[in-house]
C-alpha positions in Angstrom: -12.5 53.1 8.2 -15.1 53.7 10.7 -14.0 52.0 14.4 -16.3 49.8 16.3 -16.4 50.0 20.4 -18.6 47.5 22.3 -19.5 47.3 26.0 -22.7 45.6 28.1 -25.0 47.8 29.7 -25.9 44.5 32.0 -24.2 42.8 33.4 -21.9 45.8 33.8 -18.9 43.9 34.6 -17.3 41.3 32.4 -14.3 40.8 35.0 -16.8 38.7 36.9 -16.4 34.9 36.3 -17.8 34.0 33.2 -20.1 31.7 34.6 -22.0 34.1 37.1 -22.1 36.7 33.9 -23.8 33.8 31.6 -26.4 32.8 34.9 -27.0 36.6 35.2 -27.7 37.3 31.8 -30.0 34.2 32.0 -32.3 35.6 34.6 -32.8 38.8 34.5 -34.5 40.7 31.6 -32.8 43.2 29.8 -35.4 45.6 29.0 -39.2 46.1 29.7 -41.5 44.9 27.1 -42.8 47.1 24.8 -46.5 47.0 24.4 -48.2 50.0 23.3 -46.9 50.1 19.7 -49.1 49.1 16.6 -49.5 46.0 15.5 -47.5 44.4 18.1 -48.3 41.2 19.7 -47.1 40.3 22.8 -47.3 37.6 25.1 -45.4 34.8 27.0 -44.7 30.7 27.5 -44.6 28.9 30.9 -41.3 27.0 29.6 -40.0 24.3 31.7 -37.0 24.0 29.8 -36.4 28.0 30.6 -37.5 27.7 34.1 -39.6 31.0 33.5 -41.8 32.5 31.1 -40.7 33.3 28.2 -42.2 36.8 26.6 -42.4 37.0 23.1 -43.1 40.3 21.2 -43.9 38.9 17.8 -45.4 35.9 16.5 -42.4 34.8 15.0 -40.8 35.4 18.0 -43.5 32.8 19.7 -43.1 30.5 16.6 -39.3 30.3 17.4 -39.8 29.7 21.2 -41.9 26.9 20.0 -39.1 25.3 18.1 -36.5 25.8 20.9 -38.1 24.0 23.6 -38.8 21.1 20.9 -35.3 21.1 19.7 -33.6 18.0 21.8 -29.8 19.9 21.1 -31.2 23.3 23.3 -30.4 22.7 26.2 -31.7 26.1 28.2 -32.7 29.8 26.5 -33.7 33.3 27.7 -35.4 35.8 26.4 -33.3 39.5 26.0 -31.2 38.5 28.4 -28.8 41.6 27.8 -28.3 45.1 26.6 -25.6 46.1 24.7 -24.2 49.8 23.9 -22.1 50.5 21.1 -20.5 52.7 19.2 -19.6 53.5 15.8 -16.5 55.6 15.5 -18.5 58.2 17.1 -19.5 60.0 20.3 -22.9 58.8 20.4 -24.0 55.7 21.8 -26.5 52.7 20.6 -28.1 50.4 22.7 -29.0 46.7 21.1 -31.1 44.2 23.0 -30.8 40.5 21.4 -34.1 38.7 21.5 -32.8 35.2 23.1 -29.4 33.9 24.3 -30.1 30.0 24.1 -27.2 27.3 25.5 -27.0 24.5 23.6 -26.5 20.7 25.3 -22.7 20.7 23.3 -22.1 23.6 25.6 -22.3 26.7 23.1 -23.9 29.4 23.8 -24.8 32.3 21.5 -26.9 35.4 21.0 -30.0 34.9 18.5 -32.0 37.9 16.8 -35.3 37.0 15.3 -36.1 39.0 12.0 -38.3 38.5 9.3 -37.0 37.4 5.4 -36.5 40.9 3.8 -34.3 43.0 6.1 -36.0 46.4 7.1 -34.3 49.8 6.5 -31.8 50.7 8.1 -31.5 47.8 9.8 -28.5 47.0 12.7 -25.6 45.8 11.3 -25.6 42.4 12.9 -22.4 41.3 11.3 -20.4 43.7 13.1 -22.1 43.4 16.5 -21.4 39.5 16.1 -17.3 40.4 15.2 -17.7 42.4 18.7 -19.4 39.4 20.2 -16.8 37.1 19.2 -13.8 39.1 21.0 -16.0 38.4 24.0 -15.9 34.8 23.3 -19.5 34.9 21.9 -21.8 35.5 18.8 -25.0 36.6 17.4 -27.1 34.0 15.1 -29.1 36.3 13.0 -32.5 33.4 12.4 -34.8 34.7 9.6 -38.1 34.0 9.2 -37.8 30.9 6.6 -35.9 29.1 9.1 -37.9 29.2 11.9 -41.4 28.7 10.1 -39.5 25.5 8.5 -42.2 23.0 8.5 -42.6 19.8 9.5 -40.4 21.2 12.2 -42.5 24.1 13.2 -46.0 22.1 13.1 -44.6 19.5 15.4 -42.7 21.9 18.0 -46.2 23.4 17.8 -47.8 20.5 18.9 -45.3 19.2 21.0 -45.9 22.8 23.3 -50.1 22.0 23.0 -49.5 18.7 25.2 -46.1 19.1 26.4 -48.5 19.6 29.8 -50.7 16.7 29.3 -50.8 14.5 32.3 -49.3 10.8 31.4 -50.5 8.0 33.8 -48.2 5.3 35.7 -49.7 2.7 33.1 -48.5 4.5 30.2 -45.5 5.2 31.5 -44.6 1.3 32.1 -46.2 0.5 28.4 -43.9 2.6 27.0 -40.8 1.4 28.9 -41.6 -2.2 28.0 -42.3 -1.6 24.5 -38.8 0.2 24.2 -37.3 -2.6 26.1 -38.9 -5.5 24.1 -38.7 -3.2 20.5 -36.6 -0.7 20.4 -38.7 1.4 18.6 -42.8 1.7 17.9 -45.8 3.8 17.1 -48.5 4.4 18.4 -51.0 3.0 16.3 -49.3 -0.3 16.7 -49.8 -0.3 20.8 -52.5 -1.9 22.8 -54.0 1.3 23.7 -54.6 1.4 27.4 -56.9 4.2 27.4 -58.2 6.8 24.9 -56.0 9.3 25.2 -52.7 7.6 24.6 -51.6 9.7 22.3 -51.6 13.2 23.9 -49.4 11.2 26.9 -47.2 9.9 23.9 -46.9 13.8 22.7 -46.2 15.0 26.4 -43.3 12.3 26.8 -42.0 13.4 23.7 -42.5 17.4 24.6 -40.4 16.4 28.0 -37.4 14.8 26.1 -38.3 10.9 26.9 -38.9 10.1 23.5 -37.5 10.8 20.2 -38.4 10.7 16.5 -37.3 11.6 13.3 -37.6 15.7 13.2 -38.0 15.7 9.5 -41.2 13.4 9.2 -44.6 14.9 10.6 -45.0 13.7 14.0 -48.8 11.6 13.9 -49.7 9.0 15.6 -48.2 6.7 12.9 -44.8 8.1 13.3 -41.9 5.9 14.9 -41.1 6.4 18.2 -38.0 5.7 20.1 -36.0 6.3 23.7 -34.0 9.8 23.5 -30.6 9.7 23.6 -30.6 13.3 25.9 -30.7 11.5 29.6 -30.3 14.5 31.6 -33.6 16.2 31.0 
């Protein structure tokens, strides 16, 4: 039977409390991007929920970035936030970079690689880097392509990042905060509309965590609306 061996490349020392390694490994790139290869497109997010951009080097990889800042359980993510060397049984060393390490608001935190439905050849075993993981008290979350392109989740993360910029005025901000108080829930065909863009501001309040709706119904203007239970956004 062959026999693993793990270690991280950066940050190089896991004695260090484990909450400096995790705020290392959540600032600091791992590797530079590569950009020169075929086919390859590359590119980055301002995030506000990552506090940086985030560089993508794949449209899926965009797509998935897309669904993490509009996922209300995420509470912060990176992009290659570490290298990792390994070994298998042999001299010779490998050196895996995992495309995000994302912290959820229940406070797990794991390793995520992006890959698309059919598995390449000779593809990393991810299994066995995730056992490694695991004796470090952490994991790798393998996310194929059929998960992340999982619609209506993916259409509305998209739109959700389109306005999640869009100014929202003082008066919107008090309609909506009455509404919730008199209501409890709404849409936004159903409000007086106190200018003509009220629904872009709706969006944005949504994109910053303020308001909530039902993930599996396509967010439109005639979807219900209600206050988010996350209150530390």
């Amino acid at each position: 039977m062959e026999q693993f061996s793990l270690e991280f490349c950066s940050p190089p020392n896991l004695q260090r409390p484990r909450r400096a390694m995790w705020a290392r490994m959540e600032h600091v790139p791992a590797r530079r991007v590569i950009q020169q290869r075929p086919k390859r497109v590359v590119g980055f997010i301002n995030s506000a929920k990552a506090g940086q951009p985030i560089v993508y080097e794949s449209l899926l990889e965009r797509d998935y970035v897309y669904v993490l800042q509009a996922d209300s359980n995420v509470a912060h993510f990176t992009a290659q936030p570490i290298q990792i060397r390994y070994r298998l049984g042999g001299p010779k060393a490998h050196i895996y970079t995992p495309d995000f390490l994302v912290a959820m608001r229940n406070g797990a935190r794991f390793f995520v690689e992006i890959k698309p439905d059919r598995p390449r050849p000779n593809e990393i075993d991810y299994a066995m880097i995730n056992r490694l993981l695991q004796e470090h008290g952490m994991g790798l979350h393998v996310v194929r392509e059929v998960e992340v392109r999982q619609e209506p989740r993916l259409s509305n993360a998209r739109l959700c990042h389109r306005y999640s910029r869009y100014p929202v005025t003082a008066r919107v901000r008090e309609l909506t905060e009455v509404t919730l108080q008199t209501l409890g829930t709404f849409r936004c065909i159903d409000l007086p509309a106190p200018c003509l863009d009220l629904w872009p501001q709706l969006v944005a309040l949504i994109a910053a965590g303020q308001l909530s709706f039902d993930p599996e119904n396509v967010l439109t203007p005639s979807t219900s609306l209600t206050a988010s239970s996350i209150s530390d956004r």
